[in-house]
N, C-alpha and C positions, 0 to 999 in steps of 0.2 A: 448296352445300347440305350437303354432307358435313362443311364447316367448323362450319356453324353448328349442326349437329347435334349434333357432340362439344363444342364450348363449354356447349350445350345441356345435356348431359349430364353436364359437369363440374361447371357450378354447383349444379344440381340436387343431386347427390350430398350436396356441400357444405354447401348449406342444410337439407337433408332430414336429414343427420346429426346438425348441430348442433341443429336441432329436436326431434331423437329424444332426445340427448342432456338439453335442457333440460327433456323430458318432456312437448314439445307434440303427439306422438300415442301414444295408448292403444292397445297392440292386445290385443283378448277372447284370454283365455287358456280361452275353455272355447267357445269354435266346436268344431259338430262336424268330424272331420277324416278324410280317408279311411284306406287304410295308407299311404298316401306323404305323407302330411302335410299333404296339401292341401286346403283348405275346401271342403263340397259345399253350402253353401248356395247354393241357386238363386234367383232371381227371372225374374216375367215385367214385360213393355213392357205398358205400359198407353195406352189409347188418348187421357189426358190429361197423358202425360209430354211433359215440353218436351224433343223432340229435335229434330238436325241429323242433315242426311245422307239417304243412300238408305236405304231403310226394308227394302231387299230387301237390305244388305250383308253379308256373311259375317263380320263383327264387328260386334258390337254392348256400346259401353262405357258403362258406367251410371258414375256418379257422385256418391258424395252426400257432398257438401261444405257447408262455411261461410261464407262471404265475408269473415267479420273472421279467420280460420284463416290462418296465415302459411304453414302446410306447403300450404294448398290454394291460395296465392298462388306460393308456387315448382311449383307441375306444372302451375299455369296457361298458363306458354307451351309447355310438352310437350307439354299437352291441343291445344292452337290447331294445333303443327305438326305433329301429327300427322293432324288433321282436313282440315292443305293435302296432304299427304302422300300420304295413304292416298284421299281425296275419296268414291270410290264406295263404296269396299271395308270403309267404317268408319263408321258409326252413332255417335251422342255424344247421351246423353242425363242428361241433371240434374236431379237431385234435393238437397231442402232437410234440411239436419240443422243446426240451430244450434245450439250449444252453448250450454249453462247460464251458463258463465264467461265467454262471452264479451260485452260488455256493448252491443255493437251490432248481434250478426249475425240477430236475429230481425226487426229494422227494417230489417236490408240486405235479408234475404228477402222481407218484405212488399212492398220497395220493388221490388222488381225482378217478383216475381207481379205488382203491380197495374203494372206497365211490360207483363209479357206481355198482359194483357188488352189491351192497344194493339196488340198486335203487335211489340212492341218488349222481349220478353225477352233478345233476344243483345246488341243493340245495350248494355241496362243491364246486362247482365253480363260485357261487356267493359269498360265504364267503371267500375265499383266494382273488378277483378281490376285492371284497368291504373293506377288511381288507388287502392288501397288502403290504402297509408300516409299519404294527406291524412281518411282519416277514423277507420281502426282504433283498438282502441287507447283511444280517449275516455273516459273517466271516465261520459260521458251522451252516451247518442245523439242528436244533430245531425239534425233533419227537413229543416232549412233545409241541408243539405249533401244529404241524397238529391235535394232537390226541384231543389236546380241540376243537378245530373246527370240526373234525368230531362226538363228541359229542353234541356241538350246531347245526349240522346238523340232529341230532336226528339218530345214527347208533350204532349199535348192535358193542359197541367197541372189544370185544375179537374177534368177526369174522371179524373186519377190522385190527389190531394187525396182524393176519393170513397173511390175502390177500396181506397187502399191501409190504410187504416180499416173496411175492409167487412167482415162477418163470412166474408164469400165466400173472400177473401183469405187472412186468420189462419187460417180450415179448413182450406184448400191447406197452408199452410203446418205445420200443427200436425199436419195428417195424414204427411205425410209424413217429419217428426222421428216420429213415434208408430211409423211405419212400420220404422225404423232402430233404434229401441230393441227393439221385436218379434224383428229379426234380429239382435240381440246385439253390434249397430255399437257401439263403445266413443270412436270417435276420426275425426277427418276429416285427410285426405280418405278414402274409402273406396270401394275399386271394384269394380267387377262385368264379368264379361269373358264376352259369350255366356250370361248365367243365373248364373256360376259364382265366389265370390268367390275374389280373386287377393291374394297381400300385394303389398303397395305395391313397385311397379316404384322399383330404384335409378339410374335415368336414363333417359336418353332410347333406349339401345340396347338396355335390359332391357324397356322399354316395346314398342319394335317386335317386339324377339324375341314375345314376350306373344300380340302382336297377329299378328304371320306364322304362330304356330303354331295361333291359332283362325283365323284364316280358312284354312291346311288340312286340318285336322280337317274342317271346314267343307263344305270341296269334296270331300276324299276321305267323307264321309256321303251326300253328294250325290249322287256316281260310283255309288254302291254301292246306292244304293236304284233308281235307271235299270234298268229293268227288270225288275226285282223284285216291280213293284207293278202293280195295274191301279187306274186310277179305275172307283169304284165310283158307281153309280145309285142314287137311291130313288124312287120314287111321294111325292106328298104325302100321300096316306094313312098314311106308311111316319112321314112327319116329323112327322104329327101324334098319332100316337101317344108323341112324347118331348115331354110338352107343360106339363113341372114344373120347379119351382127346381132341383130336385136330380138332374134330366133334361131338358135343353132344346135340343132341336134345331131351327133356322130355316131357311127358301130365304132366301136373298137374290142376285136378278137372274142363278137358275139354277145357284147355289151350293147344297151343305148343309152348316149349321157346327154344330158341337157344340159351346155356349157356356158348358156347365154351371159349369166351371172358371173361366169370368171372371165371372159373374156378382157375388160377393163382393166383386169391385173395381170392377166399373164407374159409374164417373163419373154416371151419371144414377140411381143408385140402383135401385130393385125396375121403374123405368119397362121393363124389357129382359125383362122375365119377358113381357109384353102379347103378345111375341111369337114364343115358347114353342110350337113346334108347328105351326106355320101358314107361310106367306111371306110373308114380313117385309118385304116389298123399299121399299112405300111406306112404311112405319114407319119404315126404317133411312134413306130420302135423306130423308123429309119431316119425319118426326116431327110428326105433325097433331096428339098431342096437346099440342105446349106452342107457345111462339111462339119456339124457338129457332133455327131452320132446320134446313136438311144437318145428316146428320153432316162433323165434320171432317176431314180429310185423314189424320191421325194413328187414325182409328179407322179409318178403310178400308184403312192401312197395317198394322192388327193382325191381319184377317180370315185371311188366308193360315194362319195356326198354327192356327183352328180351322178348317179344312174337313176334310170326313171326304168327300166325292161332290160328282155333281152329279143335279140335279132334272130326274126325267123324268115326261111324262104318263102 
């Protein structure tokens, strides 16, 4: 393991250089910056990001990469070995920026969103990173090369043909490049470590340093809030009083969250305001009013950062 770590770490270097060198990544020269020079732009997890991992881990690394990007094709196996690596203790979640220039990666991303509507976003995003030089690169994007790959992903081709042409799809996708311009992202890959942007790790040992020093941050914040704090009560009287967009408190199954802060991103749009004040609890597993079912696993994994109490009679 140790061997294949520092190989790991050599080639990387190596490629990551000579790509700096030929000017395949851009870094913003006007991020804000602290006094030690380091970026405080944060972000949050949202309850429609495609992530792996434990949802409760003490690192959490965002990523918003390209698929036809060769810098983001060399951190590819950094990314993977650090994910065998680390397993609990490490969060990975992906995000879409496709560059301008690049002449295929907005049809890589399409292809790979209407893969996740299957179930099958990692599967297709191992195979486009593992096989990237049989389609990058291209003068014209190649449908008939996504659409074999999504069949060696094992996907119900006619209903990925559909999606991956859906307006659903291209939003996904268009949102989250718009999302990356907003943050003054200039260049892929580009990463986020715990909320907080990081420059690009130079291997595989500068990665882990990265990552051991936020997941003690992590723990030692942890340590230090243990008794410190009490959980706090409310009445629903209490909850229904914060019953606005720009105030909105919910129970959900004896929880109280204060959603106000996500409201602006979440995935179903203004549907989250219905339950503003109230207990939510049938809204949040049913959602009677559309025919989508549950919410998803990934939205029940965001709740924790908004709890403020719990709901008492």
């Amino acid at each position: 393991m140790k061997n294949l770590n520092i190989i790991l770490g050599i080639v990387v270097i190596i490629v990551i250089g000579f790509l700096l060198a030929k000017g395949g990544y851009k870094q913003s020269e006007e991020e804000a910056q602290n006094d030690n020079g380091a970026q405080v732009t944060t972000l949050e997890i949202k309850a429609n990001d495609w992530a792996s991992g434990n949802p409760e881990a003490k690192a959490t690394l965002v990523e918003y990469l390209d698929f036809e990007c060769e810098a983001c094709g060399a951190y590819y196996p950094l990314v993977t070995q650090l994910k065998k690596e680390y397993q609990d203790s490490l969060r990975l979640v992906i995000r879409y920026f496709p560059l301008p220039g690049h002449k295929n990666s907005r049809t890589a991303a399409y292809a790979v969103e209407a893969a996740g509507k299957q179930g099958k976003f990692w599967e297709m995003y191992n195979i486009l990173f593992t096989k990237q030089q049989e389609w990058s690169e291209q003068q014209v994007a190649n449908q008939n090369q996504f659409e074999k790959y999504a069949l060696e992903a094992g996907i119900n081709i006619e209903q990925w043909r559909n999606d991956v042409k859906s307006e659903e799809v291209m939003k996904r996708v268009d949102d989250s490049y718009n999302e990356a311009v907003s943050l003054n992202l200039q260049g892929t890959p580009s990463f986020f470590l715990n909320g907080k942007r990081i420059d690009n790790p130079q291997g595989y040992e500068d990665f882990k340093r990265l990552i051991d020093e936020a997941i003690s941050d992590s723990k030692d914040s942890s340590s230090a809030n243990v008794g410190q704090s009490q959980t706090k009560s409310y009445t629903l009287g209490e909850v229904a009083q914060h019953n606005t967009e720009t105030n909105c408190w919910m129970a959900i199954e004896g929880k109280v969250y204060d959603v106000t802060k996500f409201i602006p991103t979440h995935p179903g749009g203004r549907a989250i305001i219905g339950g503003c004040g109230k207990d939510a609890t049938v809204l949040f597993n049913e959602r009677p009013t559309n025919d989508r079912g549950p919410h998803p696993a990934q939205a029940k994994a965001l709740l924790p950062q908004y709890e403020i109490g719990i709901l008492v009679q």
